[in-house]
N, C-alpha and C positions, 0 to 999 in steps of 0.2 A: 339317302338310301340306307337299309337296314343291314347289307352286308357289310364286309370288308374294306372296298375301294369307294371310294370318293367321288371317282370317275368312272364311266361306261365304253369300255370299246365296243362303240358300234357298227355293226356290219350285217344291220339289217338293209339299208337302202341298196338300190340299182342304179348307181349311177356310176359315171367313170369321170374323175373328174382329176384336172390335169391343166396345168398352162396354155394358153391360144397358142395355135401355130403363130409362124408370121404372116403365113399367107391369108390366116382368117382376122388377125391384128388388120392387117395390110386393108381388107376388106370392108373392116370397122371404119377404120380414119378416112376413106374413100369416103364408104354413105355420109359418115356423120360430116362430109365435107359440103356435101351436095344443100343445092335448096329446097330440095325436094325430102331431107329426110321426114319431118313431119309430116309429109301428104299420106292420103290413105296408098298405099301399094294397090297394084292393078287385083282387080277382083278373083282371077284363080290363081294368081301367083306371078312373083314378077321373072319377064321372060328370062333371065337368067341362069335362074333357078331352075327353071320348068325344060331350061336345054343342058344344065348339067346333070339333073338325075335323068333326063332322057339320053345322053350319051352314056351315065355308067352303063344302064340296062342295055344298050345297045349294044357294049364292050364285053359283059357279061353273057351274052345270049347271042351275037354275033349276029345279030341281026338290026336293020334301022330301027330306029321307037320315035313318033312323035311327038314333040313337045307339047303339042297339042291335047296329046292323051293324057298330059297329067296336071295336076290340080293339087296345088299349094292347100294344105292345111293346117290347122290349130296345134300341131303336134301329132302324133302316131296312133295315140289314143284316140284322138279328135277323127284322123283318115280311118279307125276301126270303125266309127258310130258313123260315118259318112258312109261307107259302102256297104253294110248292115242294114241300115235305112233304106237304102235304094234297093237292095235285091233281096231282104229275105223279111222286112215288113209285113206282121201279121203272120209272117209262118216259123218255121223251127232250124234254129243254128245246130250244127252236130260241132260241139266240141271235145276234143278230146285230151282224157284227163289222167296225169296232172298237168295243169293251165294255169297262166296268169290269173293272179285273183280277181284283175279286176272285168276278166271276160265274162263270167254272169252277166254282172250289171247292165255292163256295154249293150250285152245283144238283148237286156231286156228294156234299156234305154232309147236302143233304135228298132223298137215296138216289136222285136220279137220273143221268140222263147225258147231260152239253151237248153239244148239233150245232152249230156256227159257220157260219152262214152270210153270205156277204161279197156286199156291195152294191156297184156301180160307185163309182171314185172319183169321175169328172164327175158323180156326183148325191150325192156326200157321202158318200159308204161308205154311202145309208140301202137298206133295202131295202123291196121291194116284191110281193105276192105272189106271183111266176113266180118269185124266186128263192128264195120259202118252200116252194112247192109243191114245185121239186127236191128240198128236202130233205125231206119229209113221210114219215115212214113209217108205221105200224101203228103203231109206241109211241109219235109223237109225244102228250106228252101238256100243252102249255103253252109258250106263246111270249111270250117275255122282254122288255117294250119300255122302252124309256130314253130320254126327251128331255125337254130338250135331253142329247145324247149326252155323255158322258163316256168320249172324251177332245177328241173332234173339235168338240164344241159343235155339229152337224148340230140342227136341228131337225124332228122328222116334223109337219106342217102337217095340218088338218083333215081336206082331202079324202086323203091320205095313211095316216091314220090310220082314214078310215071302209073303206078299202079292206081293210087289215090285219084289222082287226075281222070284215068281212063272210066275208074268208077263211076266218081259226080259228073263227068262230062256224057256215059250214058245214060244217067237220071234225069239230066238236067238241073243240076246241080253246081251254083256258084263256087267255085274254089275260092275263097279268099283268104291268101296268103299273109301273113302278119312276118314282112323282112326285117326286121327292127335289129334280127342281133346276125344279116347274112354274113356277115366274113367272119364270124367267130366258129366256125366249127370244120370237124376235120376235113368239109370239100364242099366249097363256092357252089350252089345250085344254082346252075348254068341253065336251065330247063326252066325259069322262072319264065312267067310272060301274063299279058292281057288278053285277054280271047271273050266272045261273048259270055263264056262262064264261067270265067279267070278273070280275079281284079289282087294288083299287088298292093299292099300297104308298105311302108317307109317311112324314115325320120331321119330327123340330124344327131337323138338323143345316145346312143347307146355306138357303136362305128365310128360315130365321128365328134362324141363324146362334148355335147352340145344341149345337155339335158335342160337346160334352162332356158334357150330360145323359144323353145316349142314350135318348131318348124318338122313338120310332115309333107306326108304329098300320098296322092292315090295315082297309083298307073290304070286305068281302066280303059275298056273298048271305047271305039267311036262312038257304038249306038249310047251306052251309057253316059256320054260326059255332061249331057244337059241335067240329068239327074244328078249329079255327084257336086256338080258345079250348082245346082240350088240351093242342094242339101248344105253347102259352104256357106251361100249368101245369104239362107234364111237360120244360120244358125252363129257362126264368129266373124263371118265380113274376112276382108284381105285379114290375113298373116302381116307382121309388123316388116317394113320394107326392109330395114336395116338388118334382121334377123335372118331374112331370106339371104342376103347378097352375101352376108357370114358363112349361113350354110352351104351355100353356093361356090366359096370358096372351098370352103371343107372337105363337100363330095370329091371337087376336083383335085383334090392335096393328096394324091394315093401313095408317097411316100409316107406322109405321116399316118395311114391309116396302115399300110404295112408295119408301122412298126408299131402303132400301139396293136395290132393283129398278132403279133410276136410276143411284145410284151405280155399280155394276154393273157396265150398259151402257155408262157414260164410262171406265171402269175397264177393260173389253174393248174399246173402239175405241182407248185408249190404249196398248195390249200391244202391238195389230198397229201403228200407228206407230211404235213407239219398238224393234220389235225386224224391223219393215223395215229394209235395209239392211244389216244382219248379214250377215259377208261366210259366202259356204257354209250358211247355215241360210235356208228359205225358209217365213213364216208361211202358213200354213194357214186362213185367214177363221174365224170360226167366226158363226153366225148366234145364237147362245146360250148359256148357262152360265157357267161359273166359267173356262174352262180354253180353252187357246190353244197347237195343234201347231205345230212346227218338221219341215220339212223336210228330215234331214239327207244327203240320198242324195251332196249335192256333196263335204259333211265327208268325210263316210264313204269318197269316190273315193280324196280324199289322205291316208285312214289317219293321222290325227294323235296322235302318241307311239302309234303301233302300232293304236290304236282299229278292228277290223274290223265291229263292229257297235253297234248303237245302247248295248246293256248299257256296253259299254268306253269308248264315247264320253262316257256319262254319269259314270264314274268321272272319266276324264280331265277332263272340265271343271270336275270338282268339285274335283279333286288340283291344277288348275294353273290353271285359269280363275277359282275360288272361285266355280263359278254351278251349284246342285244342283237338278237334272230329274231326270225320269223317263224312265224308258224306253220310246218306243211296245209295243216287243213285250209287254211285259207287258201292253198292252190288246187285242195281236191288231195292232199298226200297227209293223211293223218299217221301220226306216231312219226314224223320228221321234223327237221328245223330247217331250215334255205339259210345261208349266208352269203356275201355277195365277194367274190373273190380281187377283186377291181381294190386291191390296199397292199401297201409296202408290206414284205414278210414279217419284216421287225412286227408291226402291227398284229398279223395274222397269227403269230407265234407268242405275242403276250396273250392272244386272245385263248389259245391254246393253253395255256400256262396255268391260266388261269381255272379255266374249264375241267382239266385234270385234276385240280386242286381241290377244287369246289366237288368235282365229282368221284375222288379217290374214297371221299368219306362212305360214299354209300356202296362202294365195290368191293361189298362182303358176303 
């Protein structure tokens, strides 16, 4: 590289990544004991699996959940394009922006086509039905929801969420909820569920910090599970059996998910500390998740080593700052960077160091 360091702190990725519990070790040495680890896993997920996310949801919503309702999948991303496919097929996703970058793709992968709808910034880019309603058309056919958000960490709060819901459910409108980061924000949405126009998505990646199993699952209604469960068979076949009975520990380890839920929280009030201050980047609070915006619009004023927008900007600090972000626009947040707060302070505080440095030069 053409800067200073040699090396890159990078804290572009989303991952949480951290030693096995014992109880998912514990999990590991079991399957890989069996004679059965090589066989194919049972085709929507192996039954243990399929009754430990069906008891959290149960625990969470306080109500029973069949095991039956849920369906092992490829990963979280994998249960996006699976219930995408099934219900909004040929018609229009309303998502709302800023989003995961990779939600375009998805819902034009599982044959439909994303509307972007943009929420005020004073209330967190979140949105709320008057500006779903603008977008509404005849093909809307499923509305996208993610909290705590990714990238902004926004959390949609109960009464928020019952509003959402009452909307697309008098459109006729699929909710499909994207739970991937539910315990990271400031209050558990207990008000999750499957309903004929409610389907949840889930994973082991990000909670139970398992990103490389790729193990998901879809909670959906009765009427839809022959759909959801095709959409599995004619697209990755069972999930790896050994990876299931891992995560199957993992859901059920709620001690360790309490405390990496802790750890977290200290871990995101620490990012915005340590990267206050930064001269020309301005943090973006976030109320939940993994992840923590910068503000670059002041950078961006003084075009540093030519940087016109966010994409350039992130080059640049990677080539001369040694500190690797991402780009807002890729999530729909232009003039931002996303970093992923899931790293030892020591870390998050060189990466600060550095940042200041590199960017004192142009705070003139």
């Amino acid at each position: 590289m053409s800067g200073a360091y040699s090396d890159v702190v990078d804290l572009a990725s989303g991952q949480i990544v951290e030693p096995l519990s014992p109880a998912v070790r514990a999990a590991f040495d079991k399957a890989l004991d069996s004679d059965r680890t090589s066989a194919y896993a049972p085709a929507y997920g192996d039954p243990d699996l399929r009754t430990a996310v069906a008891d959290h949801y149960a625990v969470r919503t306080g109500t029973p959940v069949d095991p039956e309702h849920i369906t092992v999948t490829a990963g979280a991303r994998h249960g996006l394009l699976v219930a995408l496919s099934t219900v909004a097929h040929g018609g229009e996703v309303l998502v709302p922006r800023p989003h995961w970058s990779h939600y375009p793709a998805v819902v034009r992968r599982a044959g439909a086509q994303p509307v972007m709808v943009d929420g005020g910034a004073r209330d967190g880019w979140r949105v709320g039905p008057a500006e779903l309603e603008a977008a509404r058309t005849e093909r809307t056919g499923a509305l996208l929801l993610n909290s705590p958000v990714n990238p902004t960490g926004a959390v949609y709060d109960a009464p928020r969420v019952r509003a959402l819901r009452q909307w697309a459910s008098a459109h006729g409108i699929c909710l499909i909820t994207d739970d991937i980061y539910w315990a990271y924000g400031d209050a558990v949405d207990r008000g999750v569920r499957a309903s004929a126009h409610e389907i949840v998505v889930g994973g082991a990646s990000k909670v139970y910090a398992l990103a490389g199993l790729r193990v998901g699952w879809v909670w959906g209604p009765p009427e839809l599970s022959a759909a959801l469960r095709d959409a599995v068979e004619y697209t990755t076949g069972p999930v790896c059996g050994t990876s299931q009975l891992a995560a199957a520990a993992a859901v059920r380890d709620t001690h360790a998910v309490a405390a990496r839920v802790g750890g977290l929280a200290a871990r995101r009030e620490a990012a915005v500390r340590i990267m206050t201050g930064i001269p020309l980047l301005e943090p973006v609070a976030p109320a939940g998740g993994i992840y923590l915006c910068l503000d670059a619009t002041e950078a961006l004023s003084r075009q540093p080593h030519g940087a016109r927008d966010d994409v350039a900007l992130c080059r640049v600090l990677a080539e001369q700052a040694g500190v690797r972000l991402r780009a807002g626009s890729t999530f729909g947040m232009p003039g931002h960077l996303r970093l992923c707060v899931a790293e030892e302070a020591d870390t998050l505080a060189e990466a600060a160091r550095r940042l200041s440095d590199f960017l004192t030069t142009f705070n003139n």
